[in-house]
C-alpha positions as CSV (number, residue, x, y, z in Angstrom):
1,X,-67.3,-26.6,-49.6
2,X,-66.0,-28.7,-46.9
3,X,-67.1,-28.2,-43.2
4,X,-64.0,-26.6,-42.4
5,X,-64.2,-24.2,-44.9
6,X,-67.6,-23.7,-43.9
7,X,-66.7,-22.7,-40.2
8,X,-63.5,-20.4,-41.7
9,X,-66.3,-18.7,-43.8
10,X,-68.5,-17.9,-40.6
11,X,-65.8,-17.9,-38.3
12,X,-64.1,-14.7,-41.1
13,X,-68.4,-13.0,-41.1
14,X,-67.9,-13.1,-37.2
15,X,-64.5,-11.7,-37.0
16,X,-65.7,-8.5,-38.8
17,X,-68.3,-7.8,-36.0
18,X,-66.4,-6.1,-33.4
19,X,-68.3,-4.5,-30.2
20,X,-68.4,-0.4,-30.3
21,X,-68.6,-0.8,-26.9
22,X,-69.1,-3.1,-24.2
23,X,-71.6,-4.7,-21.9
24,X,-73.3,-1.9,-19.3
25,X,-73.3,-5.0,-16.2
26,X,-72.0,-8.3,-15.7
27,X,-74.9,-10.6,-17.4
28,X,-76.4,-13.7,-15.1
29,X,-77.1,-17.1,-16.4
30,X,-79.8,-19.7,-14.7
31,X,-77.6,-22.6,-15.9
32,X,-74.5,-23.4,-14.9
33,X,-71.6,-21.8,-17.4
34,X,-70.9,-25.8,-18.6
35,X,-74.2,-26.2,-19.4
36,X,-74.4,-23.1,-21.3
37,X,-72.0,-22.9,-23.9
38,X,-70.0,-26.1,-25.6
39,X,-66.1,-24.9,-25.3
40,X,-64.1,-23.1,-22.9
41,X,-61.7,-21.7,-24.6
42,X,-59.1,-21.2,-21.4
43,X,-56.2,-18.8,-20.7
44,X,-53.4,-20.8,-19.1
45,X,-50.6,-18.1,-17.3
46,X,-53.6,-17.0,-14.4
47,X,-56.1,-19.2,-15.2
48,X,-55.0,-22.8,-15.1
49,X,-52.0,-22.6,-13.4
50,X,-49.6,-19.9,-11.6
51,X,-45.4,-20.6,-12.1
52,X,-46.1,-23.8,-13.3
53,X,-48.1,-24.5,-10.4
54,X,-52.0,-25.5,-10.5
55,X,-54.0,-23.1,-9.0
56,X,-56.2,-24.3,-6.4
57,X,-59.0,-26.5,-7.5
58,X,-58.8,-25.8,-11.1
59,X,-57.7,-29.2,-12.5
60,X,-60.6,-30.7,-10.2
61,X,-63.4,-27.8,-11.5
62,X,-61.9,-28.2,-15.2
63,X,-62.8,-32.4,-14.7
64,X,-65.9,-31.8,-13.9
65,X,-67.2,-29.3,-16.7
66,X,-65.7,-31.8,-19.0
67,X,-67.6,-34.7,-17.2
68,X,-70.7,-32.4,-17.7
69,X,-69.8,-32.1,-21.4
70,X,-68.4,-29.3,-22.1
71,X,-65.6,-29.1,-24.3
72,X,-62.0,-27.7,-23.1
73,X,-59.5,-25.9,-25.2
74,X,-56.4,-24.6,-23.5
75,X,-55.1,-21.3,-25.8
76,X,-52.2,-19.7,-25.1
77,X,-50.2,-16.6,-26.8
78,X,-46.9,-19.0,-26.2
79,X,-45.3,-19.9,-29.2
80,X,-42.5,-21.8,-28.1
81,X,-43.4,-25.1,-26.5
82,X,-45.2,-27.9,-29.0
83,X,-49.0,-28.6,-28.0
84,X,-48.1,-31.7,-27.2
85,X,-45.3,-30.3,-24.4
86,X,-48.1,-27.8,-22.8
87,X,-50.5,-30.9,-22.6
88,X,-47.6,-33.3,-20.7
89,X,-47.4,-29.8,-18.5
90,X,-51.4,-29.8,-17.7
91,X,-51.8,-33.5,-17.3
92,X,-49.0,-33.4,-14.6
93,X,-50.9,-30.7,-12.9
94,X,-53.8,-33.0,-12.9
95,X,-56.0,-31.0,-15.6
96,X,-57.5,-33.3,-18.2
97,X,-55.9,-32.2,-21.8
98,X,-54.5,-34.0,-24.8
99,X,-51.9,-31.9,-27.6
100,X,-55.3,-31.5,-29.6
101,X,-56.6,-29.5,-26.9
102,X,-54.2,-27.0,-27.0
103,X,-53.9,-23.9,-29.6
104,X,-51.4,-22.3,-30.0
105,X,-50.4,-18.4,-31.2
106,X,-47.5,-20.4,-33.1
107,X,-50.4,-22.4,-34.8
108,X,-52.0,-19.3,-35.3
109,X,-49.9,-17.7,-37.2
110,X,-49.0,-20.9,-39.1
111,X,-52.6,-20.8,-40.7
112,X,-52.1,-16.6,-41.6
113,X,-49.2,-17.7,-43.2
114,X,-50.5,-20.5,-45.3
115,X,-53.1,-18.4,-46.3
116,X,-50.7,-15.9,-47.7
117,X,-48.2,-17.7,-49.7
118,X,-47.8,-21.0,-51.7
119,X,-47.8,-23.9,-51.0
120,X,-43.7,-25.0,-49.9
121,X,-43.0,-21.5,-49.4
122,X,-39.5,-20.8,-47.4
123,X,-40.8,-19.0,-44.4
124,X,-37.3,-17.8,-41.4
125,X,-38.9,-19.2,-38.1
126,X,-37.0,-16.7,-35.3
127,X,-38.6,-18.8,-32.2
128,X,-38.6,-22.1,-30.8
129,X,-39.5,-26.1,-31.9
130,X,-43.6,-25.1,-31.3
131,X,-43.0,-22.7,-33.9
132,X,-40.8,-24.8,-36.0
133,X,-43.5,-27.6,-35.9
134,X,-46.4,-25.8,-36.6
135,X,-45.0,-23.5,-39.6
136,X,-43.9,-27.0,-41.2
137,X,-47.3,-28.6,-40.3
138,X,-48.8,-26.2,-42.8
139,X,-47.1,-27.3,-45.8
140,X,-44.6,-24.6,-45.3
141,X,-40.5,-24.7,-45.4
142,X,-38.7,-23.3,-42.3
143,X,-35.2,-22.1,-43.2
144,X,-32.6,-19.8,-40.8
145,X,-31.1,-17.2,-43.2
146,X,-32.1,-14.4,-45.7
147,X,-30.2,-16.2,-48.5
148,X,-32.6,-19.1,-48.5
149,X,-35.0,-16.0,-49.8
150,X,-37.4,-16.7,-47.6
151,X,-41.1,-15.4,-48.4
152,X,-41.9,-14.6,-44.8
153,X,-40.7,-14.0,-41.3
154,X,-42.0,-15.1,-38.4
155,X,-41.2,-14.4,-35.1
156,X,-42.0,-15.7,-31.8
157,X,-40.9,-16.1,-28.2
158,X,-37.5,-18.1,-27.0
159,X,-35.0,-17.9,-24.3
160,X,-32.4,-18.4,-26.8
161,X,-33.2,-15.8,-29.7
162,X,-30.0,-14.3,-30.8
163,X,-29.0,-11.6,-32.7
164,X,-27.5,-13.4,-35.2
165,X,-30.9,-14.5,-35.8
166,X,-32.5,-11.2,-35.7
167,X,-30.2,-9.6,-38.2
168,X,-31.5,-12.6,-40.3
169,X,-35.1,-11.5,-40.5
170,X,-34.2,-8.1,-40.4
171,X,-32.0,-8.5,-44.0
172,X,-35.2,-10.6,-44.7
173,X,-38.0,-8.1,-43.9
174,X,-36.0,-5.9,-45.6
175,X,-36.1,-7.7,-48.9
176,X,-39.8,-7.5,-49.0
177,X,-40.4,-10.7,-47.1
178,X,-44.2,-10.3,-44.9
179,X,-43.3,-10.2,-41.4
180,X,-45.5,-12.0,-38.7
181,X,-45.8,-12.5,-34.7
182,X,-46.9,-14.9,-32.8
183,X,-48.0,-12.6,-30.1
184,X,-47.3,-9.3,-28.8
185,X,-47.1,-9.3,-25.6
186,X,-44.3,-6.6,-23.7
187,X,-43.3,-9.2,-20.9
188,X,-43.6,-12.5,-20.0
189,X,-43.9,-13.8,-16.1
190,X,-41.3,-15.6,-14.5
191,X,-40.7,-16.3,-10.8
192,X,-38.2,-12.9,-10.7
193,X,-41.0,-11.2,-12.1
194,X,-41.7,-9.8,-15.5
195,X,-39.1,-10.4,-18.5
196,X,-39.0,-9.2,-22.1
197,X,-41.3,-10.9,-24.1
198,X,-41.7,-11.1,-28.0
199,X,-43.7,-8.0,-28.0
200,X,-40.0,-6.1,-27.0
201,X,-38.3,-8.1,-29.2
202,X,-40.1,-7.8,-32.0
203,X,-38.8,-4.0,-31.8
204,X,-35.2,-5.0,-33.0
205,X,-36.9,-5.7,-36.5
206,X,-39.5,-3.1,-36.4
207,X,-36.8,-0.6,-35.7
208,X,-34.4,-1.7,-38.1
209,X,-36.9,-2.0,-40.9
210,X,-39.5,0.4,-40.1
211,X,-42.2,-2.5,-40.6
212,X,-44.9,-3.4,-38.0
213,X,-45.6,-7.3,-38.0
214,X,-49.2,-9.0,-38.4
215,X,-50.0,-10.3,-35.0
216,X,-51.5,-13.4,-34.9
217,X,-52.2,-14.1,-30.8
218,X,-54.6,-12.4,-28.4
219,X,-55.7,-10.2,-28.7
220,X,-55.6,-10.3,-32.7
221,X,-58.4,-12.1,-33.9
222,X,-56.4,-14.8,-35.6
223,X,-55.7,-17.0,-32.4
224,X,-59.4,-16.6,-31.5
225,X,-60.7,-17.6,-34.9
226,X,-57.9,-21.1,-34.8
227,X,-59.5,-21.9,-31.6
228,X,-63.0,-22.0,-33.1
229,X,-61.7,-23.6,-36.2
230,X,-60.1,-26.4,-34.2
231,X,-62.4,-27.0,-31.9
232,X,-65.7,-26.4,-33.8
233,X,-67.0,-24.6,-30.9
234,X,-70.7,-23.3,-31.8
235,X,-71.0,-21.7,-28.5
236,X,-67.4,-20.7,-27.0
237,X,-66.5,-19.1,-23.4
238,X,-63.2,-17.1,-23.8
239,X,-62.0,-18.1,-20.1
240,X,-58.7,-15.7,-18.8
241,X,-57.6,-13.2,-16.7
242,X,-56.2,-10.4,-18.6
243,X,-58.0,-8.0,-19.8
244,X,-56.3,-6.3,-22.4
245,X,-55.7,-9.8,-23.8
246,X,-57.9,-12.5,-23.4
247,X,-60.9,-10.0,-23.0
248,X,-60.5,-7.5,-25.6
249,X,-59.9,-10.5,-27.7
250,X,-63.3,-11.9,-26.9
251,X,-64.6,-8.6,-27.3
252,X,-63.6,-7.8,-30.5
253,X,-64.8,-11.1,-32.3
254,X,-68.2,-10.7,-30.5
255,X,-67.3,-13.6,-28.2
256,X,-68.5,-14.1,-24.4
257,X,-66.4,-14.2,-21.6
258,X,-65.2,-15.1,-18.0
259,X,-63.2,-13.1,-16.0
260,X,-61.5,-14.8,-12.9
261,X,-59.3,-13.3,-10.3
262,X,-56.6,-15.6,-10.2
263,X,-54.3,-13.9,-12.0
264,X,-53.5,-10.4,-13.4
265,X,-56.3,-8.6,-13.1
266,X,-57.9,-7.2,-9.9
267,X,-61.5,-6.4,-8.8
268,X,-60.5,-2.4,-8.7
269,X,-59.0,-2.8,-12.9
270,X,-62.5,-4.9,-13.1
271,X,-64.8,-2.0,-11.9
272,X,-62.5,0.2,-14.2
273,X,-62.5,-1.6,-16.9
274,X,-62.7,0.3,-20.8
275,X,-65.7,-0.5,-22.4
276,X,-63.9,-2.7,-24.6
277,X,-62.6,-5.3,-22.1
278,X,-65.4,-5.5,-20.3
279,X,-66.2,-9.4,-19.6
280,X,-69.4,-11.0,-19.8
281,X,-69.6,-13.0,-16.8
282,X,-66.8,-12.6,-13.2
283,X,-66.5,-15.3,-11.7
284,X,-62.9,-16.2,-8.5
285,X,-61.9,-18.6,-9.9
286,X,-62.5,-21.5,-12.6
287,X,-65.0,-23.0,-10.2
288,X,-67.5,-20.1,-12.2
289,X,-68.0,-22.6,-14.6
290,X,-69.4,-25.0,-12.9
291,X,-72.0,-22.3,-11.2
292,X,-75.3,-20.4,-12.6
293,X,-74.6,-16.6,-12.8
294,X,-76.8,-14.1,-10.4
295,X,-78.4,-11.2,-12.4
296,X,-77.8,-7.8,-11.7
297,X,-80.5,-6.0,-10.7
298,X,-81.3,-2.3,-11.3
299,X,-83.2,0.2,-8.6
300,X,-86.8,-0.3,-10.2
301,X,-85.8,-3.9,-9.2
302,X,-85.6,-5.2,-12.6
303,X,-82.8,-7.0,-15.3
304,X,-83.8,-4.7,-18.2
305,X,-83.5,-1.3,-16.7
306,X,-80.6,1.4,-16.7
307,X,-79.9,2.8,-13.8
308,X,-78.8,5.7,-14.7
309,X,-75.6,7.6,-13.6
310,X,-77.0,7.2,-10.1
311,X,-79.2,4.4,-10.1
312,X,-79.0,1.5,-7.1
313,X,-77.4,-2.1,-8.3
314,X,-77.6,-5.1,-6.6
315,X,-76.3,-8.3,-6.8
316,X,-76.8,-11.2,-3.6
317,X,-76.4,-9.3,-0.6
318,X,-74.5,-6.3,-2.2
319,X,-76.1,-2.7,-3.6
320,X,-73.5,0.0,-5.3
321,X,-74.4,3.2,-5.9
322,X,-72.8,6.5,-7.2
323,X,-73.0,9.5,-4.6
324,X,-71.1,12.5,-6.5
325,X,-68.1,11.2,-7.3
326,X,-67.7,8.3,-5.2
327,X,-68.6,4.5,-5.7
328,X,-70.4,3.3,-2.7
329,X,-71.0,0.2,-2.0
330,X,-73.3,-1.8,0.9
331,X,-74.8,-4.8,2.5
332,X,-72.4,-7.7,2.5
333,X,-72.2,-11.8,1.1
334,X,-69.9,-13.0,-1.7
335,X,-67.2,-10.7,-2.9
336,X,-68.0,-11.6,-5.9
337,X,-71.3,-10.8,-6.1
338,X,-70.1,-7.4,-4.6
339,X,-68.1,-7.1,-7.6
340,X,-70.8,-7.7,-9.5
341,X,-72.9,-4.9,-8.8
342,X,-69.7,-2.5,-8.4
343,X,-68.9,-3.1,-12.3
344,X,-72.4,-2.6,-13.4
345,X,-72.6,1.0,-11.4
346,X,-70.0,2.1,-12.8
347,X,-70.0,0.4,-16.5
348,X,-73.4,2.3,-16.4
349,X,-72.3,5.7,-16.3
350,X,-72.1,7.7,-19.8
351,X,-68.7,8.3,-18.8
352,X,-66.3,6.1,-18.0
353,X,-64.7,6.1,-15.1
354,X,-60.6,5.8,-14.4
355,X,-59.8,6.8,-11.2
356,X,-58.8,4.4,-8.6
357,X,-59.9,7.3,-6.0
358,X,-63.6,7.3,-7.6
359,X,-63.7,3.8,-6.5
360,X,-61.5,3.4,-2.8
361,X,-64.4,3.0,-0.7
362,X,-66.1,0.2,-2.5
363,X,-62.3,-1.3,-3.0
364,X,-62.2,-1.3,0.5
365,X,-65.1,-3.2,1.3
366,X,-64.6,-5.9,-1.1
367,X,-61.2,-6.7,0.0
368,X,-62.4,-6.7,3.6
């Protein structure tokens, strides 16, 4: 068995193994986050970058956990441009990355379909040249219509989708052809705000056909598992700033993860999160890599305990607290840390908690 098929073997046990439920506070780590674990496997959209501009000080924190020696791998649910395209992007930004540090969901779903048919297979690409590429990298055939009988369908994102092409994969799909997806996701972010993404479009061939693709990107575990292939990470750190995407992801292949606020997701959706997208570690910003992790103490002033529904947390200068129905939190320092101890009084409770008015006072305080 070849070392590849070795790490698809393991990588396919650990897939199975998703959490019932998530972690009950964020966890601390005496060693910096670089030192800890070998890849980062990073979000871009949020984490990285904002509009194709570089947030600030990520290229420079992202050199200097590579300088430490840890790994980097940029993975993205964007199927359209080539690896080598998003690296030319990064390197412009000043972030240090190569094509063979990028995965793609088009890659992704490239290796599902391989795995499915034979090799030489006729496969409709509905998507751009990174999709193009990597279905042809896998020994497959990309054709345009349902006469060349195609064996599969695979669609991903691209400005110029039309619906000529559409009504190709749906006479396809329709024929029996397996129908796959890059990603799901509803919208996509542009500087006018948020546009369909492949997620809606994907509903023109659902709804025609009545068949639901196999999603290959985040936060299906097939992206996640070509990131690990790729990179032969032993110990990976999902990296993003979604949580219903680069989270849950982690979450479900028993992966650990870094949530930073420079994207999507806010410290109130952080406090509420479901017990399935709850991250391992919060951290601002990509500089969280680069830093040890404070525990999260309980009230009996240990790392171990519960606290119960109404049990004290602290974290650096901060203490939450439940009282009734409230989240109260006091004392003062890092926002983060504040955050901390605000997640793990309310990730706690035996029962979750959604209400953004359970949770105003302590909002308040940490975006003082």
């Amino acid at each position: 068995m070849s070392d590849e098929d070795k790490q698809d073997s393991q990588t396919k046990q650990d897939s199975g193994t998703k959490q019932a439920s998530g972690t009950k506070r964020p966890r601390g780590s005496a060693q910096a986050l670089a030192d800890a674990y070998d890849v980062a496997l990073l979000d871009l959209d949020g984490v990285v970058y904002l509009g194709g501009t570089a947030i600030s000080g990520a290229p420079q924190a992202l050199r200097k956990a590579q300088d430490g020696g840890m790994r980097l791998a940029y993975v993205t649910n964007n199927a359209f441009r080539t690896p080598a395209a998003v690296a030319a992007l990064l390197q412009g930004m000043g972030a240090p990355a190569g094509p063979g540090d990028v995965v793609t969901s088009a890659q992704a779903a490239a290796r599902l379909l391989a795995e499915r048919l034979p090799p030489g297979a006729a496969v409709l690409v509905i998507g751009g040249t990174g999709l193009r590429i990597a279905v042809r990298e896998r020994g497959l055939r990309p054709v345009s219509t349902a006469a060349d009988k195609p064996a599969a369908v695979v669609q991903g994102y691209a400005p110029g989708i039309t619906y000529s092409a559409l009504a190709e994969g749906c006479l396809a799909v329709r024929d029996g052809a397996l129908f796959v997806a890059s990603n799901a996701d509803l919208t996509i972010p542009s500087a006018r705000g948020s546009q369909p993404g492949n997620g809606s479009l994907l509903q023109v061939i659902t709804s025609a056909t009545g068949v639901t693709p196999v999603v290959a990107g985040k936060p299906e575990v097939p992206l996640q598992r070509e990131s690990v292939l790729r990179t032969k990470a032993q110990r990976p750190l999902v990296v993003g700033d979604r949580l219903d995407t680069d989270i849950l992801g982690a979450n479900r292949v028993g992966t650990d993860a870094m949530l930073v606020l420079t994207g999507v997701t806010d410290p109130d959706e952080a406090i509420l999160a479901s017990p399935d997208q709850r991250p391992t570690y919060l951290a601002e910003d990509l500089n969280g890599l680069l830093q040890p992790h404070p525990e999260v103490t309980s009230g009996d002033g240990g790392d171990g305990g519960d606290g119960g529904d109404d049990g004290e947390y602290s974290c650096g200068g901060w203490t939450a607290r439940w009282a009734g129905d409230q989240l109260r939190l006091t004392g003062d320092g890092e926002r983060i840390d504040g955050l901390r101890a605000a997640c793990a009084a309310t990730w706690s409770r035996d029962t979750p908690v959604s209400s953004h008015d359970a949770i105003k006072d302590a909002s308040q305080r940490l975006n003082m």
